[in-house]
N, C-alpha and C positions, 0 to 999 in steps of 0.2 A: 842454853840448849843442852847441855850437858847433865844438867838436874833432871830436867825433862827428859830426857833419855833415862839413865839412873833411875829414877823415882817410875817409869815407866815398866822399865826392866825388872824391877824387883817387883811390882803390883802385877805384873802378867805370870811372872814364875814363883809367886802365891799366890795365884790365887787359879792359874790352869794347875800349879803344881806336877810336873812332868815326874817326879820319881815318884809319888800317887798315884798316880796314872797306871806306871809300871809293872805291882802286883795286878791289878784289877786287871789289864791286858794279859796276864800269864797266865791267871785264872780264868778267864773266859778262853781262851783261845789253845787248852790246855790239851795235850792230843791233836792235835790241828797241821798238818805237813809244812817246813817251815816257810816254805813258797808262799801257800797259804794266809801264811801268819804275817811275811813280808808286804804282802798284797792288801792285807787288813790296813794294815798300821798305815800306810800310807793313805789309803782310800782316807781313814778316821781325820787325818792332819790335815789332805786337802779338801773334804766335806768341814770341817772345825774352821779352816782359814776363809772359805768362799764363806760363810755363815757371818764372821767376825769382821771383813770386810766390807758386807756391803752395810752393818750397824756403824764402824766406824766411817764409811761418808755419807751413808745417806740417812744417820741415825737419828740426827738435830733436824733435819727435815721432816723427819716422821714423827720429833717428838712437835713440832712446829703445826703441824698438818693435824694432831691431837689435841691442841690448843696447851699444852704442858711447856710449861717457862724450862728453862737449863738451870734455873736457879732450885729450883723445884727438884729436876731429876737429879743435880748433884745430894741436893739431903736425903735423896729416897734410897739414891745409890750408896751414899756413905751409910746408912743406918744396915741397906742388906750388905754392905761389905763385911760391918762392924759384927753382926748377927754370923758371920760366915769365917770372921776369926773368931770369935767366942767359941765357936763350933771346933775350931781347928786348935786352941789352946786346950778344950777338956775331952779330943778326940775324940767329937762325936761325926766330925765331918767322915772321915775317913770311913767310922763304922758305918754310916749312912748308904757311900759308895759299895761298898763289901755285900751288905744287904742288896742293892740294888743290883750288884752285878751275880748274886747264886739266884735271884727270883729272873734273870733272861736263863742264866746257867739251867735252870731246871726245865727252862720250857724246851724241850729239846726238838721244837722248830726253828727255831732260829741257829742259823748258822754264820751268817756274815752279820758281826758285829760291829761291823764301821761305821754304821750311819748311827744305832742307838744299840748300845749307850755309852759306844768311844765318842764319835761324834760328837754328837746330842746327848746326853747335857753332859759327859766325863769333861770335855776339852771347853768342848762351845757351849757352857750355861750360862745360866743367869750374871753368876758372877762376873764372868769374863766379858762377858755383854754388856752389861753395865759396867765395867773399866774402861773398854775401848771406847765406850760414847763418851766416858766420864774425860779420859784423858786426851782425846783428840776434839772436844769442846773447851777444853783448859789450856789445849795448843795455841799458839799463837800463826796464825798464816801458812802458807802449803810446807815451810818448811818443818815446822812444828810437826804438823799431820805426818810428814815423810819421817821426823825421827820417831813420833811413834809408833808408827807401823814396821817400823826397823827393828823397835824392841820387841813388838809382837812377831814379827820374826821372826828374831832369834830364839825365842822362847819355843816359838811351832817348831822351831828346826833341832832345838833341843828336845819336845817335848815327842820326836819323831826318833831322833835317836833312842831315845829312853824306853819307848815299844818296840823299836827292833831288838833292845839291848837286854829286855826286861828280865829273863832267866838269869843272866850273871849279874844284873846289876843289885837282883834280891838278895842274891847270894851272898854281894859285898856290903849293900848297906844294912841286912840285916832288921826283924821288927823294930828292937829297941832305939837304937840309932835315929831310923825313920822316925819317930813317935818322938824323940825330943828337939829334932830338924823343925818340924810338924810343928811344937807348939811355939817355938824361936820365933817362926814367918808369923804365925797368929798373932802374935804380938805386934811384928813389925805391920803387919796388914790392920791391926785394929788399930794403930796411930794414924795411918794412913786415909781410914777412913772416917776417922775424926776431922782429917785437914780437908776430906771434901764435903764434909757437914759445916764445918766453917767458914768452907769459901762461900756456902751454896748462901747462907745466914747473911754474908759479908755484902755479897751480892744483892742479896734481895732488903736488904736496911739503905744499904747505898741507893 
């Protein structure tokens, strides 16, 4: 239970990436009264969490109801995890984000930034979606499911501090720092999703 936790806890905090998170939040919400900015960042975690938990219970049912095996979605899931550290090791993910948050930045109708693109897809994308279905299908029984949803969690509740935090925490960790954090997880996340291309293989030969 304890790996399962671990191996949880580190796959949710690469791949939401909460000090990621942190520039893009400072830069959209830049000028913004801090009440404001408090009231974002929170909406962002609990739109991100209600999103993330109803794919981690009710996400094998919907892949069930699709006719798509688990064995199936774990190789589909390892291959875009794999594609999304690749990204993260030659920082292209990060430029990606940066892009995608000066094209809301310029539209200057949008003012509440919590639903997209804190939300939708910064916290709660693809990746993160396909982790929670990936690791609470690889759980074993309700206790399984309760430890991963614990590391998911912890990870929201980090990744909640890190937007409140976001002005000083740029200020500490600095581009460079960040950029070789960045391609460290890449690495660990592309091993990572190697072992769910192999379970998905294991599964489906067995």
């Amino acid at each position: 239970m304890t790996e399962l936790f671990v191996s949880a806890l580190v796959t949710f905090f690469v791949i939401i990436d909460p000090p990621g998170c942190a520039p893009i939040f400072a830069s959209l919400t830049q000028g913004a009264p801090a009440a404001h900015r408090r009231a974002m960042a929170v909406r962002s975690v609990l739109i991100a969490t209600g999103i993330l938990l109803f794919f981690a219970l009710l996400g094998e049912d919907l892949l069930r109801a699709l006719g798509v095996s688990l064995s199936a979605f774990k190789i589909a899931g390892g291959i875009m995890l794999f594609l999304i550290a690749l990204e993260m090791v030659f920082e292209k993910r990060q430029e990606r984000r940066s892009s995608r948050a000066e094209d809301v930045k310029r539209d200057g109708e949008v003012e509440d930034i919590s639903v997209f693109p804190m939300g939708i897809p910064m916290i709660a994308g693809p990746g993160s979606i396909a982790s929670v279905m990936l690791l609470t299908a690889r759980s074993e029984g309700v206790i399984g499911t309760l430890i991963v949803l614990g590391a998911l969690g912890c990870i929201l509740l980090l990744t909640l501090a890190a937007l409140l935090a976001a002005g000083p925490l740029m200020r500490l960790i600095g581009e460079k720092l960040e950029g070789m954090i960045t391609r460290l997880l890449g690495v660990i996340l592309a091993a990572l999703a190697v072992q769910f291309v192999l379970d998905g293989l294991e599964a489906t030969i067995a």
